[in-house]
N, CA, C and O atoms as a Maestro MAE file, in Angstrom:
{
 s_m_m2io_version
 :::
 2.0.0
}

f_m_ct {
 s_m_title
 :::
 protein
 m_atom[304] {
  # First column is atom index #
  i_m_mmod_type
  r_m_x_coord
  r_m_y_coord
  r_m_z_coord
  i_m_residue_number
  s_m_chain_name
  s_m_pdb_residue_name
  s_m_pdb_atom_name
  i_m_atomic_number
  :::
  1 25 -14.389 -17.285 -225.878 1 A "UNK " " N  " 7
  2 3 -14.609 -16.686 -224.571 1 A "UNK " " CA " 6
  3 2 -13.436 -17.057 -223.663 1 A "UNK " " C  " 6
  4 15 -13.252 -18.266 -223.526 1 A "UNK " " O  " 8
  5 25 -12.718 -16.333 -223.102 2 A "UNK " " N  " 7
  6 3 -12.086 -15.894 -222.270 2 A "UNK " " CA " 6
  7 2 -12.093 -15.559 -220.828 2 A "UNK " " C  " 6
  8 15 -12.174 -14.333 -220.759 2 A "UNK " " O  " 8
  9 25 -12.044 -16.093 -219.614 3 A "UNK " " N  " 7
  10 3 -12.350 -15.498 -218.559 3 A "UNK " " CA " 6
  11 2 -10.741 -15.668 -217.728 3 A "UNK " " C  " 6
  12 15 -10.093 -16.708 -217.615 3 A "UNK " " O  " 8
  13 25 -10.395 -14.345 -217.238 4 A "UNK " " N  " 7
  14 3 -9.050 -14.573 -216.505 4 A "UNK " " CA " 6
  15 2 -9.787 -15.119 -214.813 4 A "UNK " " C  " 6
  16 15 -10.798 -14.827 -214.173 4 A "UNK " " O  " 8
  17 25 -8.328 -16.259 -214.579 5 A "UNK " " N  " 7
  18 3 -8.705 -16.927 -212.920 5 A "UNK " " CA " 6
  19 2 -8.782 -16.140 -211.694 5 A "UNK " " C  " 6
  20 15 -9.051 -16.574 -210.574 5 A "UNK " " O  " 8
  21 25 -8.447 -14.620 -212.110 6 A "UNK " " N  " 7
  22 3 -8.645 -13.874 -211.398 6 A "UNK " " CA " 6
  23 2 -10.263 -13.714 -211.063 6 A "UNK " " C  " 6
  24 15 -10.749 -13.904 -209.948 6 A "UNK " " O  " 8
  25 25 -10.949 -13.355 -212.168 7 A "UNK " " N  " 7
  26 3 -12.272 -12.704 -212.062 7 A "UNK " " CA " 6
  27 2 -13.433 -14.314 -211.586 7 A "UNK " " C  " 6
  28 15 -14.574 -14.274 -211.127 7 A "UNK " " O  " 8
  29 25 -12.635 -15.488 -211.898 8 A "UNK " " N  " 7
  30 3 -13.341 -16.703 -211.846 8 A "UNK " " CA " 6
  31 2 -13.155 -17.025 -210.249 8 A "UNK " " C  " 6
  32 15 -14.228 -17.443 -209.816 8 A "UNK " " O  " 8
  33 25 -12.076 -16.965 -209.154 9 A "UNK " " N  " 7
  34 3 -11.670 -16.943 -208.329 9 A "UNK " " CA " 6
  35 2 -12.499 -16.010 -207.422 9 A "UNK " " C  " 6
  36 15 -13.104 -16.219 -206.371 9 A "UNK " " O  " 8
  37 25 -12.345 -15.036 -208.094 10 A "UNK " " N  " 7
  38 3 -13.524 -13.875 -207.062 10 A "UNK " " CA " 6
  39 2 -15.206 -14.466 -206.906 10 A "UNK " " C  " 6
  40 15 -16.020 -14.664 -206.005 10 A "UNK " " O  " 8
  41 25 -15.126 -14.583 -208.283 11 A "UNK " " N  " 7
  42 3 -16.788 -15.414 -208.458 11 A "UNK " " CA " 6
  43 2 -17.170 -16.199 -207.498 11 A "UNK " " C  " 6
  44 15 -18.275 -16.240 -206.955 11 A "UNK " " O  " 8
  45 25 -15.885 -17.064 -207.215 12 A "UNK " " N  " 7
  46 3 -16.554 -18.295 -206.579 12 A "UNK " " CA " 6
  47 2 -16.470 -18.137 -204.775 12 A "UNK " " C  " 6
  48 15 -17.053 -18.853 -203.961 12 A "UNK " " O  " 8
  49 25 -15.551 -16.964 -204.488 13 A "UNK " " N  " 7
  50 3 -15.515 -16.287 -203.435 13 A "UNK " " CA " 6
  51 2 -16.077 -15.983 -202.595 13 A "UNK " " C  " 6
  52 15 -16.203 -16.202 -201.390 13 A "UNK " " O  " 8
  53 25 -16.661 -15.081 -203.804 14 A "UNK " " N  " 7
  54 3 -18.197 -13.744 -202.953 14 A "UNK " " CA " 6
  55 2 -19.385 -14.591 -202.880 14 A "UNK " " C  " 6
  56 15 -20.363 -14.296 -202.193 14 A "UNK " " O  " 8
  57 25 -19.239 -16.272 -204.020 15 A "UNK " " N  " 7
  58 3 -20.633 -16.882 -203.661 15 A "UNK " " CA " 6
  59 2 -20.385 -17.486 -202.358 15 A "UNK " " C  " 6
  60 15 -21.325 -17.589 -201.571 15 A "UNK " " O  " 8
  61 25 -19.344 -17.853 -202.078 16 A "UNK " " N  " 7
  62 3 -18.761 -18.998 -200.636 16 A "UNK " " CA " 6
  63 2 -19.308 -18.120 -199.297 16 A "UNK " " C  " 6
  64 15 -20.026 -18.487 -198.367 16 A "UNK " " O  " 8
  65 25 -18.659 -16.775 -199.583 17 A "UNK " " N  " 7
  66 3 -18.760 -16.155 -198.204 17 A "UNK " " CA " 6
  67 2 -20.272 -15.430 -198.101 17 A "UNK " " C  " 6
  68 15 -20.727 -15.224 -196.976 17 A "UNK " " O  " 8
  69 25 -20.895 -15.122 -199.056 18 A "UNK " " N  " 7
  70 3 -22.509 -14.900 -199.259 18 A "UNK " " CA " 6
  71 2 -23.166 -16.188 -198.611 18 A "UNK " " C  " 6
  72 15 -23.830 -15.981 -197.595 18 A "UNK " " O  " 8
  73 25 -23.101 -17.017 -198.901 19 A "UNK " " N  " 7
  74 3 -23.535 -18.421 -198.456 19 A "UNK " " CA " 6
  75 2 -23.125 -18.720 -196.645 19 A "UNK " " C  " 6
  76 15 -23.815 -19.288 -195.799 19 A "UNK " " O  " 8
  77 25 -21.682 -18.058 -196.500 20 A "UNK " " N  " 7
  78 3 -21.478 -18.536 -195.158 20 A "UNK " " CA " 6
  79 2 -20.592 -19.454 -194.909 20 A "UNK " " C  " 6
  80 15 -20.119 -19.555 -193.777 20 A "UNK " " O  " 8
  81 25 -20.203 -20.318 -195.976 21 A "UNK " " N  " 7
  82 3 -19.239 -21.143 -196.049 21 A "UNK " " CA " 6
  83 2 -17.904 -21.097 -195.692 21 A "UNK " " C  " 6
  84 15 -17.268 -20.088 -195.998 21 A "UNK " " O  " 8
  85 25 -17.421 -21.901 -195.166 22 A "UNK " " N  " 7
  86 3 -15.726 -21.779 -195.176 22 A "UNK " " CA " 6
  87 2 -14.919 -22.417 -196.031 22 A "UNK " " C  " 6
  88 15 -15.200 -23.615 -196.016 22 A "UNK " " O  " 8
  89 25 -13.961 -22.147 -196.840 23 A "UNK " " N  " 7
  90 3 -13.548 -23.315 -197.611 23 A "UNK " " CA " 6
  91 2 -13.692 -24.837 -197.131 23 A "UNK " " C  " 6
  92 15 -14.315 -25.674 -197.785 23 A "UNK " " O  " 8
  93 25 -13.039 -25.107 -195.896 24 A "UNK " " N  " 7
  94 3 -12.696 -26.453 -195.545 24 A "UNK " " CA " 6
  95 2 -14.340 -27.392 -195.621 24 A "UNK " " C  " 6
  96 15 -14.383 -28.618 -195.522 24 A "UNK " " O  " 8
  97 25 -15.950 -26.246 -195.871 25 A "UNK " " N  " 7
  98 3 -17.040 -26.879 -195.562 25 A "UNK " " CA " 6
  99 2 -17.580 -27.095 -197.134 25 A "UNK " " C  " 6
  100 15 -18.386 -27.940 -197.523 25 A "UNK " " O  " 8
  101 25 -16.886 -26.065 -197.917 26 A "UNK " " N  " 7
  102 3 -17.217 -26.393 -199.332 26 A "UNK " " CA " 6
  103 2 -16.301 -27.567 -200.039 26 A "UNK " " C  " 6
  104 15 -16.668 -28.269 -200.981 26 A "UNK " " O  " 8
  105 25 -14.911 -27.627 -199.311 27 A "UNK " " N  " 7
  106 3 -14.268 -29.067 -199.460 27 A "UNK " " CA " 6
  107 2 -14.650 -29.789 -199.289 27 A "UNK " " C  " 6
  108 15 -14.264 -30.575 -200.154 27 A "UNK " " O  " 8
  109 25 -15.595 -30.479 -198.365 28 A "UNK " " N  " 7
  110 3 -16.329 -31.026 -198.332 28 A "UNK " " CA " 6
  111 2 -17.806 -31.572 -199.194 28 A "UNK " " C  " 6
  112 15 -18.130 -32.711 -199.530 28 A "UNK " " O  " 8
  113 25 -18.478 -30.322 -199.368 29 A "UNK " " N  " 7
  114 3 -19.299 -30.461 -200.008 29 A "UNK " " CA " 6
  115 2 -19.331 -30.614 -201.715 29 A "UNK " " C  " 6
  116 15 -20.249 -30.888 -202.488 29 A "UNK " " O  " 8
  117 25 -17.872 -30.300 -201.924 30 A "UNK " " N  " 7
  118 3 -17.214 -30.264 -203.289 30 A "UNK " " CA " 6
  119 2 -16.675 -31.676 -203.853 30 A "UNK " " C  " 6
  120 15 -16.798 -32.236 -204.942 30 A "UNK " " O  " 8
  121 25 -16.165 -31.938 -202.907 31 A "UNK " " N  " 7
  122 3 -15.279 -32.925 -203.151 31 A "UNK " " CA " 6
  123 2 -13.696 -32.590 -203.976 31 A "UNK " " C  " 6
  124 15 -12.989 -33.377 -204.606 31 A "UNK " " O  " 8
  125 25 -13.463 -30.936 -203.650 32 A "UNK " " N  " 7
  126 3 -12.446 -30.738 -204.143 32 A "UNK " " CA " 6
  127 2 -11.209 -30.175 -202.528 32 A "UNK " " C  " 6
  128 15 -11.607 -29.725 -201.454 32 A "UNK " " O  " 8
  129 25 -9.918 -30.402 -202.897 33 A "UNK " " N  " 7
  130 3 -9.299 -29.993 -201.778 33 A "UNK " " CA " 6
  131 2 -9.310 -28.565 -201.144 33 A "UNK " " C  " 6
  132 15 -9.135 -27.614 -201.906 33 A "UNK " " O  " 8
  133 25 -9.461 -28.390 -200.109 34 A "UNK " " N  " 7
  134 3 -9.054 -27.097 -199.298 34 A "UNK " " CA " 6
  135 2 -7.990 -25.998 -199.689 34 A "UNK " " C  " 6
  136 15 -8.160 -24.840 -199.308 34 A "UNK " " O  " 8
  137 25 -6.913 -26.346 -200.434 35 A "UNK " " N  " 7
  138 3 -5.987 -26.102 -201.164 35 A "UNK " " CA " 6
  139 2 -6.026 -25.904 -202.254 35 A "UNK " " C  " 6
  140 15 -5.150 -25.135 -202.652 35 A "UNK " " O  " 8
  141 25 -7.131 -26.520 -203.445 36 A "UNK " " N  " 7
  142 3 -7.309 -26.276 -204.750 36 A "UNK " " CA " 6
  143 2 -8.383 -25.130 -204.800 36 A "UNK " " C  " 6
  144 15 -8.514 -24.219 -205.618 36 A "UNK " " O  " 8
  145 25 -9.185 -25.480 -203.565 37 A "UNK " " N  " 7
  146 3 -9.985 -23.670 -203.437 37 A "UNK " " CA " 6
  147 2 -9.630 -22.492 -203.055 37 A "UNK " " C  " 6
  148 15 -10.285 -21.464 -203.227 37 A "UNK " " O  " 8
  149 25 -8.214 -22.620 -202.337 38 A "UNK " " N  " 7
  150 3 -7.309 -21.574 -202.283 38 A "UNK " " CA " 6
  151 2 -6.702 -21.258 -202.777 38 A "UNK " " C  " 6
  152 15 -6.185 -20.177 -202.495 38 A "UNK " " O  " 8
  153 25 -6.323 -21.992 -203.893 39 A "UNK " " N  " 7
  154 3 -5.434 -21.730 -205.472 39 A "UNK " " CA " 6
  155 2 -6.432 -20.929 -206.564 39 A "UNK " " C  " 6
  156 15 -6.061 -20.150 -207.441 39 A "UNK " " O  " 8
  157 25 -7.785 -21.341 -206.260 40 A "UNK " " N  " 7
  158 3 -8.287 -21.033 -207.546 40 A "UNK " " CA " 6
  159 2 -9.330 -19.485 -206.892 40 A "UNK " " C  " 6
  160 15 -9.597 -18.568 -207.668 40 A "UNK " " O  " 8
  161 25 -9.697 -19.464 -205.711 41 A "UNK " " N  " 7
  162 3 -9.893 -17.938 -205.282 41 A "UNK " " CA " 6
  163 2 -8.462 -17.116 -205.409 41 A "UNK " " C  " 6
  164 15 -8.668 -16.124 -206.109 41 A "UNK " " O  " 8
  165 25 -7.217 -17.176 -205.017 42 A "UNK " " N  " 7
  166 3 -6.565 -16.055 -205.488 42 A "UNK " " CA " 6
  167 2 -6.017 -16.507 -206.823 42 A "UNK " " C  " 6
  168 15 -4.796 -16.412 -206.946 42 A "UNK " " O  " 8
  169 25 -6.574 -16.890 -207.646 43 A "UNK " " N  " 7
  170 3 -6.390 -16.421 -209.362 43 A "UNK " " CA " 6
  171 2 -5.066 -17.610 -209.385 43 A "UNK " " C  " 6
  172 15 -4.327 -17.594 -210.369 43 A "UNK " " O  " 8
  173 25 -4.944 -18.092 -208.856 44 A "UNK " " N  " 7
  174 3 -3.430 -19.043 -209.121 44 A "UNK " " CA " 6
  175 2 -3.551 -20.160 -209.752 44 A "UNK " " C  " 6
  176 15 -2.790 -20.486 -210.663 44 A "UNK " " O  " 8
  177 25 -4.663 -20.972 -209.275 45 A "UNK " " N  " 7
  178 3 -5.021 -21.691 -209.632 45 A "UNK " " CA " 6
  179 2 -5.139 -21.796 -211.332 45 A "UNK " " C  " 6
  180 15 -5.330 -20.777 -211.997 45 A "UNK " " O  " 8
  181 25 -4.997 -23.218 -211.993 46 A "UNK " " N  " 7
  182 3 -6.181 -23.294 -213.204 46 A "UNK " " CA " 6
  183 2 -6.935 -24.574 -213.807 46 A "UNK " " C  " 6
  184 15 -6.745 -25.315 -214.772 46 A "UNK " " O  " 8
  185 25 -8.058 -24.463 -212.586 47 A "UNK " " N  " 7
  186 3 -8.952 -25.376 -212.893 47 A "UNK " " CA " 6
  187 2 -9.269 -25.745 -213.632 47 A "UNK " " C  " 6
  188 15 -9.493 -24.983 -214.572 47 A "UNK " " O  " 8
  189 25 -9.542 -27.217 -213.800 48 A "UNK " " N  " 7
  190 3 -10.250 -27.636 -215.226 48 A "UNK " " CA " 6
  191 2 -11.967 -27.252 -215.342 48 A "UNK " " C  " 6
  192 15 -12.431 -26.257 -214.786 48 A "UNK " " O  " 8
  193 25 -12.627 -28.009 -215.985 49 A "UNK " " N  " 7
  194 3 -14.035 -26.722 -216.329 49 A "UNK " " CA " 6
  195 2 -14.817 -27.960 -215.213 49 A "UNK " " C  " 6
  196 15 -15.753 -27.528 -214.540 49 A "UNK " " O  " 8
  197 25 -14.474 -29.285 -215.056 50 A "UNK " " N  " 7
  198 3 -15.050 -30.444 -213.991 50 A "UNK " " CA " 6
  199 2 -14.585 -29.783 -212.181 50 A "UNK " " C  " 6
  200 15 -15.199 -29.897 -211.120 50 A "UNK " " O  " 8
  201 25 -13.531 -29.245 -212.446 51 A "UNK " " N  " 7
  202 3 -13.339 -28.852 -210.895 51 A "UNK " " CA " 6
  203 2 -14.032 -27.612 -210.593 51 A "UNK " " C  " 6
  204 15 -14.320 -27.302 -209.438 51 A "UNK " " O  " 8
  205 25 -14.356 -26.760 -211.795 52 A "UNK " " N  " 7
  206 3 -15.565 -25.419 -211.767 52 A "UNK " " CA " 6
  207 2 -16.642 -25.812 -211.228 52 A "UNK " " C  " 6
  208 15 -17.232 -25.343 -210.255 52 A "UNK " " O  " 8
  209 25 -17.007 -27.081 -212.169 53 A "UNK " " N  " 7
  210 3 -18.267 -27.799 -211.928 53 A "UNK " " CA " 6
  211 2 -18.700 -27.870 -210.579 53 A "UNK " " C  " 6
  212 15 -19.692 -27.371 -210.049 53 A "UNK " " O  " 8
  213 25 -17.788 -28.575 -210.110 54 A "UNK " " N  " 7
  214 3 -18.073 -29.109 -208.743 54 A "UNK " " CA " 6
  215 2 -17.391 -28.056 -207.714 54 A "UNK " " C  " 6
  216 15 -17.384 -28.479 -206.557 54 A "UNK " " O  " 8
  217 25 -17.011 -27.208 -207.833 55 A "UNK " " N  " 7
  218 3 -17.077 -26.283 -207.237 55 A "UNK " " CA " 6
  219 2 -18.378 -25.483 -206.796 55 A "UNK " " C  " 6
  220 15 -18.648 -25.257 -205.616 55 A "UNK " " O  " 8
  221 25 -19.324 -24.991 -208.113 56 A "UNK " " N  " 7
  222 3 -20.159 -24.242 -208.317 56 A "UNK " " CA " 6
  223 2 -21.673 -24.352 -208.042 56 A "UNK " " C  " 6
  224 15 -22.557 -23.578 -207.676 56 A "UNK " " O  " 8
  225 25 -21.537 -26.296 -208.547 57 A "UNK " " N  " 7
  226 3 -22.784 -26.985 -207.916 57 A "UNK " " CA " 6
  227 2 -23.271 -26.423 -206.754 57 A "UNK " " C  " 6
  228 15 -23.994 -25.427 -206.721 57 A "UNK " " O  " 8
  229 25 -22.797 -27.191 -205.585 58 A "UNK " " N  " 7
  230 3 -22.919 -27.518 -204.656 58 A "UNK " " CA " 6
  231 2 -23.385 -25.919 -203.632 58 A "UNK " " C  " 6
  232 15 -23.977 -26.134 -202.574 58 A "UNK " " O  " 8
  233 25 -23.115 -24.575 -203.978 59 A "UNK " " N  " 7
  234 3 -23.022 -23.510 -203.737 59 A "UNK " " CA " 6
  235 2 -24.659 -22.581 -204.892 59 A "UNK " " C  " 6
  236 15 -25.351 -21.565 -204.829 59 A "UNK " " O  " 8
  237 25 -24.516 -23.687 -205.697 60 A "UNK " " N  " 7
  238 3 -26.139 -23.082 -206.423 60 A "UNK " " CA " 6
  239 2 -25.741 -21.841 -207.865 60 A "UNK " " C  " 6
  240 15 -26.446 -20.893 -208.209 60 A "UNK " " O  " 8
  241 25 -24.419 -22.270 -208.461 61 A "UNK " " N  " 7
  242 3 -24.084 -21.508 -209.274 61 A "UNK " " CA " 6
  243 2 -23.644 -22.081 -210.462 61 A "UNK " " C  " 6
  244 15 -22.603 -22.675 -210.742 61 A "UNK " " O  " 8
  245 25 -25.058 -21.668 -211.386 62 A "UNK " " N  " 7
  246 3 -24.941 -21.871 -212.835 62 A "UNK " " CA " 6
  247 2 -23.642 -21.979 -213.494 62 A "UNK " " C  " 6
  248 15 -23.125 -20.862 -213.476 62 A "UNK " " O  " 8
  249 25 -22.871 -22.858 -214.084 63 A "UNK " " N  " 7
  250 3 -21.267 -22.769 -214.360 63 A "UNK " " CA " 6
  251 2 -21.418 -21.900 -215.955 63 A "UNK " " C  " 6
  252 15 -20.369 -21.503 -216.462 63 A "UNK " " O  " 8
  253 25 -22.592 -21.672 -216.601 64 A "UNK " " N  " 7
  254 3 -22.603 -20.989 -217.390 64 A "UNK " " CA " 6
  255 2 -22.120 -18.943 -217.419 64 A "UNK " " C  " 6
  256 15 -21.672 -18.111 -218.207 64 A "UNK " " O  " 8
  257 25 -22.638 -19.045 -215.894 65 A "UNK " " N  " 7
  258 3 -22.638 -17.322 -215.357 65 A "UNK " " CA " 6
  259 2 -21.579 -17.532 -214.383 65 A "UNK " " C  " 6
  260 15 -21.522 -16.600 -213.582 65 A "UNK " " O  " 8
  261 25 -20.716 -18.458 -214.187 66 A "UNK " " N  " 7
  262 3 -19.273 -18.429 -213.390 66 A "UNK " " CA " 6
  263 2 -18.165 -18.263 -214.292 66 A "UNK " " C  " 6
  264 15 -17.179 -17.615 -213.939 66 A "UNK " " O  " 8
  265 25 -18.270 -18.946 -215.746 67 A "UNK " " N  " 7
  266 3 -17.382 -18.327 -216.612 67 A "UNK " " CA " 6
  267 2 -17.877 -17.337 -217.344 67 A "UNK " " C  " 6
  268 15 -17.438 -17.238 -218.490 67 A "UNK " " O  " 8
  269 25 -18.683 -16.573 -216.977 68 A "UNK " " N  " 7
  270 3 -19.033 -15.616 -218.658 68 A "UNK " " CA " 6
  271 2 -18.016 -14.276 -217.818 68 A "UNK " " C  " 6
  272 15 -17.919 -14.068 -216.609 68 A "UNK " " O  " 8
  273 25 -17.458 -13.645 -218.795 69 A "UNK " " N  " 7
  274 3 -16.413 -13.072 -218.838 69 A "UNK " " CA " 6
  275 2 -17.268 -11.461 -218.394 69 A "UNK " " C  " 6
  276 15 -18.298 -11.033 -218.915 69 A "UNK " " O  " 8
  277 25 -16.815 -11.099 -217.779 70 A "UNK " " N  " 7
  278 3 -17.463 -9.762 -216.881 70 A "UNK " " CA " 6
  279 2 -17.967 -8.743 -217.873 70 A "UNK " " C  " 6
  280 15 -19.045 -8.167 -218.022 70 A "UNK " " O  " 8
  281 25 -16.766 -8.722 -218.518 71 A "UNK " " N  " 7
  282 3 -16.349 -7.392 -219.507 71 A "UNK " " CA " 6
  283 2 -18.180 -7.649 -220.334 71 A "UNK " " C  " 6
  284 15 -18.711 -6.539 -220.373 71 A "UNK " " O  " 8
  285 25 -18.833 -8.404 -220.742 72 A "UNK " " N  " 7
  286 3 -19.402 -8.395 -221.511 72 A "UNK " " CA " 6
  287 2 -21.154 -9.005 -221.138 72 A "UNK " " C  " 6
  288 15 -22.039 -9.242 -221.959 72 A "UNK " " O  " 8
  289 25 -21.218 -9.151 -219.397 73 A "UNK " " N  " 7
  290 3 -21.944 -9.063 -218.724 73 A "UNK " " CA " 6
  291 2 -22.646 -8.105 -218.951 73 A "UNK " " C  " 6
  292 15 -23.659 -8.435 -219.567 73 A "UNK " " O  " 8
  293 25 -22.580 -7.111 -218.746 74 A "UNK " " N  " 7
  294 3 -23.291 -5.508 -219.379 74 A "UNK " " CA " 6
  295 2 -23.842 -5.628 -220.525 74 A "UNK " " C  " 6
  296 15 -24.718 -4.766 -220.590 74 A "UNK " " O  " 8
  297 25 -23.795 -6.347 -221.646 75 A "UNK " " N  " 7
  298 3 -23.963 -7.017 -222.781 75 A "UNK " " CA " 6
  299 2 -25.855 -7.249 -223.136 75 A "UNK " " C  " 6
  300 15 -26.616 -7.132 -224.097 75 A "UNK " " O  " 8
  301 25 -25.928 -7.656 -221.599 76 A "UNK " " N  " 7
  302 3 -26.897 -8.600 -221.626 76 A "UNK " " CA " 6
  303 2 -28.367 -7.687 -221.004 76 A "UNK " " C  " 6
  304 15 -29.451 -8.261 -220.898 76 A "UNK " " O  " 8
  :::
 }
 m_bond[303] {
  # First column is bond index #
  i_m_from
  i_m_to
  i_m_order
  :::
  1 1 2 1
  2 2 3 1
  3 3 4 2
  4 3 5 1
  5 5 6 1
  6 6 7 1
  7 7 8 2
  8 7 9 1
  9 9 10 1
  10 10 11 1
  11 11 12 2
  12 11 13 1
  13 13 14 1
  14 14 15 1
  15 15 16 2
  16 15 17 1
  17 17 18 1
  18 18 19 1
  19 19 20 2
  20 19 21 1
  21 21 22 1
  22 22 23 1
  23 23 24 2
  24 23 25 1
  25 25 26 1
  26 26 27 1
  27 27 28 2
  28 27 29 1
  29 29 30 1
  30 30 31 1
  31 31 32 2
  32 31 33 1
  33 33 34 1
  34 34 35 1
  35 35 36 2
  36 35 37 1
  37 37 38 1
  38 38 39 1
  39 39 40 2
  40 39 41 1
  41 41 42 1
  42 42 43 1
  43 43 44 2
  44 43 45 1
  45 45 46 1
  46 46 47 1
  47 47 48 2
  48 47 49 1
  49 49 50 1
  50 50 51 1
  51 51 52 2
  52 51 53 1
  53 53 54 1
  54 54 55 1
  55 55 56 2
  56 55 57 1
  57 57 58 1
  58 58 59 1
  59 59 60 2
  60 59 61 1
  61 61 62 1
  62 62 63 1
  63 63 64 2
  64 63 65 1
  65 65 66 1
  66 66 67 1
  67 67 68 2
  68 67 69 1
  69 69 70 1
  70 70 71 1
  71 71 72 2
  72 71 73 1
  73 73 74 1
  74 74 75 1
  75 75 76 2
  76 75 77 1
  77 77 78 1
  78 78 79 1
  79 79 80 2
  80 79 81 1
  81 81 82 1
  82 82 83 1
  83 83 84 2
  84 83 85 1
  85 85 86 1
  86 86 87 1
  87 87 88 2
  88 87 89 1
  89 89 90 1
  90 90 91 1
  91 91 92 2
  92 91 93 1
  93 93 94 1
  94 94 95 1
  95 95 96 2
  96 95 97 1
  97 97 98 1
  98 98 99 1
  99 99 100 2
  100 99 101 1
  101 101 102 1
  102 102 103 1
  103 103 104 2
  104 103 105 1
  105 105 106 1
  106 106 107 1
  107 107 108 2
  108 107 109 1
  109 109 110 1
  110 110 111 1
  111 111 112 2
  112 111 113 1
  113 113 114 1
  114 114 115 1
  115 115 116 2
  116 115 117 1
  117 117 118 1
  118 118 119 1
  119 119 120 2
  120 119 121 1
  121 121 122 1
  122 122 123 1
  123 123 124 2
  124 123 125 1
  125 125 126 1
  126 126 127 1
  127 127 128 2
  128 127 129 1
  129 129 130 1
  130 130 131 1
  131 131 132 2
  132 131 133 1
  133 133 134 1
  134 134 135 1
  135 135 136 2
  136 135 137 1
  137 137 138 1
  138 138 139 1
  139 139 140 2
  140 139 141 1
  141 141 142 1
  142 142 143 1
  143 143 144 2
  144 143 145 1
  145 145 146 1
  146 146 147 1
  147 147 148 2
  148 147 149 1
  149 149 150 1
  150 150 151 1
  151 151 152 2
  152 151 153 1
  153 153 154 1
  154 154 155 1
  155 155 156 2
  156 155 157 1
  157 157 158 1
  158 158 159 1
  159 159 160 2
  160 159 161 1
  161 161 162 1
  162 162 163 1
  163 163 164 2
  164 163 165 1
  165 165 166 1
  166 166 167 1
  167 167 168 2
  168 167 169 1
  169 169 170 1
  170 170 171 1
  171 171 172 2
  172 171 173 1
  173 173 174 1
  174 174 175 1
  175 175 176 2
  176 175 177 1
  177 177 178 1
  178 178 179 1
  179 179 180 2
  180 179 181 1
  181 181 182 1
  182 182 183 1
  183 183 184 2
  184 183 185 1
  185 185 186 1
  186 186 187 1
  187 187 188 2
  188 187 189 1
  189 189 190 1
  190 190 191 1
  191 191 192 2
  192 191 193 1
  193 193 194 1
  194 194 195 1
  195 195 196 2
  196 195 197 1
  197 197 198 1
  198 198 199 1
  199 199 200 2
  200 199 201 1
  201 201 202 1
  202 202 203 1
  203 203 204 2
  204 203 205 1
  205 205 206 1
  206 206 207 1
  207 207 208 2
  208 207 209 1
  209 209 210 1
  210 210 211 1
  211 211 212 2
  212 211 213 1
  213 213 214 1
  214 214 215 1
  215 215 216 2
  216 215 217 1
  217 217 218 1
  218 218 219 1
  219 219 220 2
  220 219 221 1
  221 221 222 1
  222 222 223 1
  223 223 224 2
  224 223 225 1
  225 225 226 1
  226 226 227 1
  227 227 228 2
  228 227 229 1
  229 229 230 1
  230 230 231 1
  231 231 232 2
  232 231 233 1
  233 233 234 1
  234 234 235 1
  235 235 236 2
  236 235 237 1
  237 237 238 1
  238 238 239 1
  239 239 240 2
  240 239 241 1
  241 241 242 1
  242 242 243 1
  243 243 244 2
  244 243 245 1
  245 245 246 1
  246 246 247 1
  247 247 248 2
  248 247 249 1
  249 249 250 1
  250 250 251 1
  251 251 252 2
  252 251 253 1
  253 253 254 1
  254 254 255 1
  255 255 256 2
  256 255 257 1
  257 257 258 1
  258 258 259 1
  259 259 260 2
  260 259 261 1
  261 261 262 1
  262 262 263 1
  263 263 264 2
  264 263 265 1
  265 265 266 1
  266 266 267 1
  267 267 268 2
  268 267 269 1
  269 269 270 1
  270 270 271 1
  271 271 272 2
  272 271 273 1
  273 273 274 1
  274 274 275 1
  275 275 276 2
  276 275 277 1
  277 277 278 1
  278 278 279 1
  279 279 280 2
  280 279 281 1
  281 281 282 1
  282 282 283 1
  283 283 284 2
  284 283 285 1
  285 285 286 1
  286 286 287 1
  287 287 288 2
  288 287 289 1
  289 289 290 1
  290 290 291 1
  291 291 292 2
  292 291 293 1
  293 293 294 1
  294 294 295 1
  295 295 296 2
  296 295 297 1
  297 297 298 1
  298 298 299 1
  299 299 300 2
  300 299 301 1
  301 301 302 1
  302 302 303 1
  303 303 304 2
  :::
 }
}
C-alpha cells in the first residue's frame, strides 16, 4: 500500500479545518511543530507513520483510514 503525501496532507487538512482548528492549536495538541504540519498538508512533507500518529489522534482519526490509499476506498 501506497499513499502519495499529497492525498495524506489533504486528509489531515479537511479533518483540521472540519474540526475548527488552526495548525498552531493542533501543534499543540500534537505535539508536533507548526511547520511539520505545514510541510505535511502541502504534500512536502514525509512523515514518519509516529508523526501520522500523533497527528491524527488528537483530531479523532483512525491512522488506519488516513493512510488507506483513495484509489481503492471505493473498494470497500
Amino acid at each position: 500500500m501506497r499513499i502519495s503525501m499529497v492525498d495524506l496532507g489533504e486528509k489531515l487538512r479537511q479533518r483540521r479545518e472540519l474540526l475548527g482548528l488552526l495548525q498552531s492549536q493542533l501543534a499543540t495538541l500534537s505535539g508536533v511543530s507548526t511547520r511539520t504540519i505545514q510541510l505535511v498538508e502541502q504534500g512536502k512533507g514525509n512523515p514518519s507513520l509516529e508523526t501520522v500518529f500523533q497527528l491524527a489522534d488528537p483530531m479523532g482519526l483512525r491512522l488506519d483510514l488516513v493512510v488507506k490509499d483513495p484509489a481503492k476506498m471505493s473498494d470497500q
